[in-house]
C-alpha positions as CSV (number, residue, x, y, z in Angstrom):
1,X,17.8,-9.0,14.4
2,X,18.2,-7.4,11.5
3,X,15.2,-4.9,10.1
4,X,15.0,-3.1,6.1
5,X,12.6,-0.8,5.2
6,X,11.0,-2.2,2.4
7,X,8.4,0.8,1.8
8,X,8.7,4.1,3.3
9,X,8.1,7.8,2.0
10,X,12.2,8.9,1.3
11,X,14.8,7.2,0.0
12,X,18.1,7.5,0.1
13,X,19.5,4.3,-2.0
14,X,17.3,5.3,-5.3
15,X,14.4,2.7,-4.5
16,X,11.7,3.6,-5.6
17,X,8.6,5.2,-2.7
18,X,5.4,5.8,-1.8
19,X,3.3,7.0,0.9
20,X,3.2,4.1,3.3
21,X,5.2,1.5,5.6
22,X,6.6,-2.2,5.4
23,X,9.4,-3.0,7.4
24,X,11.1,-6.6,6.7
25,X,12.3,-8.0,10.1
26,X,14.8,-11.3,10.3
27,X,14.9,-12.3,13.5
28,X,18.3,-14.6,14.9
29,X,16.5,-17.9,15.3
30,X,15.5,-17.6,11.5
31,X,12.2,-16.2,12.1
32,X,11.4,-13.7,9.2
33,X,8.2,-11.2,10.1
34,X,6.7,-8.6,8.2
35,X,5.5,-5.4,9.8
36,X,2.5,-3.5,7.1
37,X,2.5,-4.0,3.7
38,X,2.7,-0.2,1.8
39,X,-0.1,0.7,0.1
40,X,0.8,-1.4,-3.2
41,X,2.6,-4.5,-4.8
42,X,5.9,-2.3,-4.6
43,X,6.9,-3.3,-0.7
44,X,7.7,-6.8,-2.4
45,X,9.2,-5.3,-5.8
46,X,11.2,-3.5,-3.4
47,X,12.1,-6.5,-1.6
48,X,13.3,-8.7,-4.9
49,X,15.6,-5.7,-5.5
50,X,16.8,-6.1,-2.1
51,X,17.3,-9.8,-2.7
52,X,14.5,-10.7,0.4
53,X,11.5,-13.1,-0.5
54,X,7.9,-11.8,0.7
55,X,7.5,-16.0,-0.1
56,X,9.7,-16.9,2.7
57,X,7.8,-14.6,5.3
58,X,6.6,-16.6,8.4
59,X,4.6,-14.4,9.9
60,X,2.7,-10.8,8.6
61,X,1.2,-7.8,10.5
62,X,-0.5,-4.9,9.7
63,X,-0.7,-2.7,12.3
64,X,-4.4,-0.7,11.4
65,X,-6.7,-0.3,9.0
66,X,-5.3,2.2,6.4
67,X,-4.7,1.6,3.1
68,X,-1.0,2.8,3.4
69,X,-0.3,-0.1,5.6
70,X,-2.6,-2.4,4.2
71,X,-2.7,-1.9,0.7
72,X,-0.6,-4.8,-0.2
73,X,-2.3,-7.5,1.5
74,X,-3.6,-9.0,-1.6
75,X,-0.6,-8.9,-3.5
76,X,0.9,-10.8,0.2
77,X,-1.6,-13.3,0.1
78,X,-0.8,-14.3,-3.9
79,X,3.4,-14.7,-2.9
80,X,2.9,-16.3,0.5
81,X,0.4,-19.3,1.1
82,X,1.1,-20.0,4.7
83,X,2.4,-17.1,7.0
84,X,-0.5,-16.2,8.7
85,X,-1.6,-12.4,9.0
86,X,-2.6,-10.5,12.0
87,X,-5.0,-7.6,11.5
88,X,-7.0,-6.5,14.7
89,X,-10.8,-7.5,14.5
90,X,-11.7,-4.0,14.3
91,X,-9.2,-2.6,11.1
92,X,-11.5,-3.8,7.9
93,X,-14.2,-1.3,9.2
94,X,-14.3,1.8,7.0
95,X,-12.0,4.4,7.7
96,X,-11.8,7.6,6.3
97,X,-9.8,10.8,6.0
98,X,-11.0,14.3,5.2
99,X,-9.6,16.3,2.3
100,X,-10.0,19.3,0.4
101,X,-12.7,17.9,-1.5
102,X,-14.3,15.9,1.1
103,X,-14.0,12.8,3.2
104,X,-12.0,9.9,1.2
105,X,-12.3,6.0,1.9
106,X,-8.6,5.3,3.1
107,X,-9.5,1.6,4.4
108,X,-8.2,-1.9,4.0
109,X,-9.9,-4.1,1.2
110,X,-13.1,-6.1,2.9
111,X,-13.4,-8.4,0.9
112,X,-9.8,-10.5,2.4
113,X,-11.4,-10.2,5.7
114,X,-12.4,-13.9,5.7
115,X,-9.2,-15.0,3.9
116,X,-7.9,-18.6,5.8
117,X,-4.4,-16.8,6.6
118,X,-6.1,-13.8,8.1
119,X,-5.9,-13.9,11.9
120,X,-8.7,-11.2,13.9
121,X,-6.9,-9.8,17.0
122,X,-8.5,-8.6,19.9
123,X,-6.1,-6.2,22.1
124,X,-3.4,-8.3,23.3
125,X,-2.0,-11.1,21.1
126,X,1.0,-13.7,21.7
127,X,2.5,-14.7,18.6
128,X,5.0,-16.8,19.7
129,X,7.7,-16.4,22.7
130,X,9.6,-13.5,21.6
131,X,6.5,-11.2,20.0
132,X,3.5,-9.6,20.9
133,X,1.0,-7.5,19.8
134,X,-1.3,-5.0,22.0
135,X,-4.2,-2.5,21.1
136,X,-6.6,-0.3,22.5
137,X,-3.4,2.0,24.3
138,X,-4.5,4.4,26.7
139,X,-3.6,7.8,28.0
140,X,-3.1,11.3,26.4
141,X,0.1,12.4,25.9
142,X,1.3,14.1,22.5
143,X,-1.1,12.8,20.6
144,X,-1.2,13.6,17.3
145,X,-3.1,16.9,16.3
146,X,-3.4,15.2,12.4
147,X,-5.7,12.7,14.2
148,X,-8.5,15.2,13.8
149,X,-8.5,14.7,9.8
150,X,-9.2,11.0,10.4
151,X,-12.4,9.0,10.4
152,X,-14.1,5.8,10.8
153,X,-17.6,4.3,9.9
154,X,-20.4,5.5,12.9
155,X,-21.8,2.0,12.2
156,X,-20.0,-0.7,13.8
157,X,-21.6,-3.0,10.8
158,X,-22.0,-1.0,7.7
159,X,-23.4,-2.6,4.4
160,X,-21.1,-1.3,2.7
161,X,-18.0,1.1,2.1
162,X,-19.4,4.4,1.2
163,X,-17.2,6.5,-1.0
164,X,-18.2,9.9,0.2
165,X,-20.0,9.5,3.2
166,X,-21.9,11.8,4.6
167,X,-21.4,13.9,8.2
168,X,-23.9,11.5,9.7
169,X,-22.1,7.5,8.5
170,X,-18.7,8.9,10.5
171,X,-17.2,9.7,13.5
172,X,-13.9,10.3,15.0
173,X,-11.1,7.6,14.3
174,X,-10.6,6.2,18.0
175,X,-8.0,3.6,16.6
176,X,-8.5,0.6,18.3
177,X,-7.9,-1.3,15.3
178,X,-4.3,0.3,16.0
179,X,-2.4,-2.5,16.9
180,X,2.0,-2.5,18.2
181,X,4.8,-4.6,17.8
182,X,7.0,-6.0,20.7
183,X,9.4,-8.4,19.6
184,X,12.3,-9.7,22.6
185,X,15.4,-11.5,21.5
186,X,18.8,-11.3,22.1
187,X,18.8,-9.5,25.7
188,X,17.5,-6.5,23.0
189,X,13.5,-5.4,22.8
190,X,11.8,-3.9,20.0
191,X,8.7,-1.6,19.8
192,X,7.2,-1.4,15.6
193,X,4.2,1.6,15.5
194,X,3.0,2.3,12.2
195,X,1.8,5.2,13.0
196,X,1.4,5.7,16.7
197,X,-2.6,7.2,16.2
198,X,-2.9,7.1,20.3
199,X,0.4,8.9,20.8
200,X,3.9,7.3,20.7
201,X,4.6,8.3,24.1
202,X,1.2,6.5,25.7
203,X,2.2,3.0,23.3
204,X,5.8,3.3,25.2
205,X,4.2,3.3,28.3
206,X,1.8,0.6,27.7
207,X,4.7,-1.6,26.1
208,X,6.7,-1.1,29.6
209,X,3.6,-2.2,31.2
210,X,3.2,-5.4,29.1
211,X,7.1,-6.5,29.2
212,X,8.3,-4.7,33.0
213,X,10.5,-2.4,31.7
214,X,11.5,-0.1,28.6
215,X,12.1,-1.3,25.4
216,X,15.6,-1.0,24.2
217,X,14.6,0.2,20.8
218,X,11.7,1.8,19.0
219,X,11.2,1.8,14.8
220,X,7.8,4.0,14.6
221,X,5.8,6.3,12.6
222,X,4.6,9.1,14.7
223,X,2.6,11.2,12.7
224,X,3.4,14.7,13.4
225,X,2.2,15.5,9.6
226,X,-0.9,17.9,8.6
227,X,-0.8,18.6,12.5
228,X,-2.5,22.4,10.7
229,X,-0.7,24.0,13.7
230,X,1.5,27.2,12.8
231,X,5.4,27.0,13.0
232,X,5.7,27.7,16.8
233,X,2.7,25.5,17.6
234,X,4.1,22.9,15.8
235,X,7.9,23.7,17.3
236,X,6.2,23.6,20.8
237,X,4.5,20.4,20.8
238,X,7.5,18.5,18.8
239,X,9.8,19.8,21.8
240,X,7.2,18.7,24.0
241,X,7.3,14.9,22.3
242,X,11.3,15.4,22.2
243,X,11.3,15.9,26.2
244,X,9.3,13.0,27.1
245,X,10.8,10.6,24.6
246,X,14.3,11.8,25.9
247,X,13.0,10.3,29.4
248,X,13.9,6.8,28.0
249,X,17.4,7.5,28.5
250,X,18.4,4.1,27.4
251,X,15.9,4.0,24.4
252,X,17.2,3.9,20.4
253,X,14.5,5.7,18.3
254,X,13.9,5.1,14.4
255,X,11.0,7.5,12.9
256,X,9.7,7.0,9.4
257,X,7.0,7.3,7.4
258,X,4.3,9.9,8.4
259,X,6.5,11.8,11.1
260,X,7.8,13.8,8.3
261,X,11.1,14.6,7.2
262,X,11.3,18.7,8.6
263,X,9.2,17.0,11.8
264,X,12.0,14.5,12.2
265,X,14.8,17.8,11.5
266,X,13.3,19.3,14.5
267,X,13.3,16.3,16.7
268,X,16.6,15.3,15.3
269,X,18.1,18.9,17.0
270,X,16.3,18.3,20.2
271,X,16.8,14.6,20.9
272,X,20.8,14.4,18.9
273,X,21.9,10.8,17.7
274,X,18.7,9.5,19.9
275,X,16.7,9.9,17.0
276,X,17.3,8.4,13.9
277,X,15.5,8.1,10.4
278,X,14.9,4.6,8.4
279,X,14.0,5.3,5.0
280,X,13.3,3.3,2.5
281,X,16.3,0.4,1.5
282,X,18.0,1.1,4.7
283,X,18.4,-1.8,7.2
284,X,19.5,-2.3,10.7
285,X,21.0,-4.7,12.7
286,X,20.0,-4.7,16.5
């Protein structure tokens, strides 16, 4: 299996970035899958420069409802005519984040919602005999203190996407339109988060749960960003995150995307060649 970063926040190759994800993933029995979308056409600019077809792709996800994962979805849907795209049911609900100057719409584009390729998932999905998704993750370990910037609509059904909602239209982002990755080939398996909302730790635990054991290797975004905790607040809860993720013993981690770079720095020290960073134009082979 071999996996490029087609969108991520760095890069190291002169590609150009922007906030966001889209990881391109070629599987060994030909199967090409793509995991989010960035929040532009530029995850398949990017890929033409890497000489990868967004045309060719067999099968999309994105794994919630944010723009930065979903933004691309139209320009997916004009290159690709046939891979079908799995969004959980519950991701084109509007979802907000709060800023300096208020609370900003940060939600997918409605309107594709009834698009024919677009495939509504509900909280487990087979895909076909090597991949599945799974949502609604339990527990509460580590998660992520940014969480509390991050909204969704109070209304299950609004009439429509407010701009600047008011206190009363939201209410904390739960993220059950969060949806994971698990893709098994090869005697390997591989867990994609895009940004691990419910806690990167709790999604490893419910992936054992769903396969019987550990996955062998885990490409996530674990959003350790705008946690608004001090320096040894932060430094305590990232060695906190480093202890339990070093549990998996026989685990290869990949972080990207909203961890942060200094985040990953500190988790780098703690967890050694563990933990390793994907950035945008890099690629793997597993």
């Amino acid at each position: 299996m071999r996996i490029t970063s087609l969108i991520e926040n760095t890069s190291l190759s002169g590609l150009p970035v922007e906030h966001g994800l889209s990881l391109y993933i070629e599987r060994s029995d030909g199967i090409r899958m793509l995991f989010d979308m960035g929040q532009s056409a530029l995850f398949a600019e990017n890929a033409s420069r890497m000489q990868l077809s967004v045309s060719h792709v067999d099968v999309a996800i994105i794994s919630h409802g944010h723009y930065d994962h979903g933004g691309g979805l139209r320009r997916f849907l004009e290159l690709n005519s046939h891979a079908r795209v799995y969004i959980h049911r519950e991701a084109f609900q509007p979802h907000y984040s709060l800023r300096e100057n208020g609370l900003r719409h940060i939600g997918l584009d409605e309107s594709l919602r009834h698009d024919s390729q677009i495939v509504l998932c509900d909280d487990l999905t087979t895909l076909d005999s090597h991949a599945t998704l799974f949502a609604n993750v339990q527990g509460h370990c580590c998660h992520p203190v940014g969480n509390r910037l991050l909204f969704k609509a109070s209304s299950p059904t609004p009439a429509h996407v407010s701009p600047t909602p008011s206190a009363n239209d939201v209410i904390h982002d739960d993220f059950r339109h969060e949806q994971n990755l698990i893709v098994e080939e090869d005697g390997k398996t591989v867990l994609f988060a895009g940004c691990a909302h419910r806690g990167i730790v709790n999604i490893m635990q419910q992936a054992q749960q769903v396969l019987g054991h550990a996955p062998t290797h885990v490409l996530a975004g674990m959003h350790l960003v705008k946690s608004g905790l001090d320096e040894q607040a932060e430094d305590a809860f990232i060695a906190q995150l480093a202890q339990h993720l070093m549990q998996y013993r026989s685990t290869q981690f990949y972080t990207m995307h909203c961890t942060g770079t200094s985040q990953f720095n500190k988790l780098h020290t703690i967890m050694g060649a563990q933990m390793k960073y994907l950035s945008c134009g890099d690629a793997i082979s597993i």
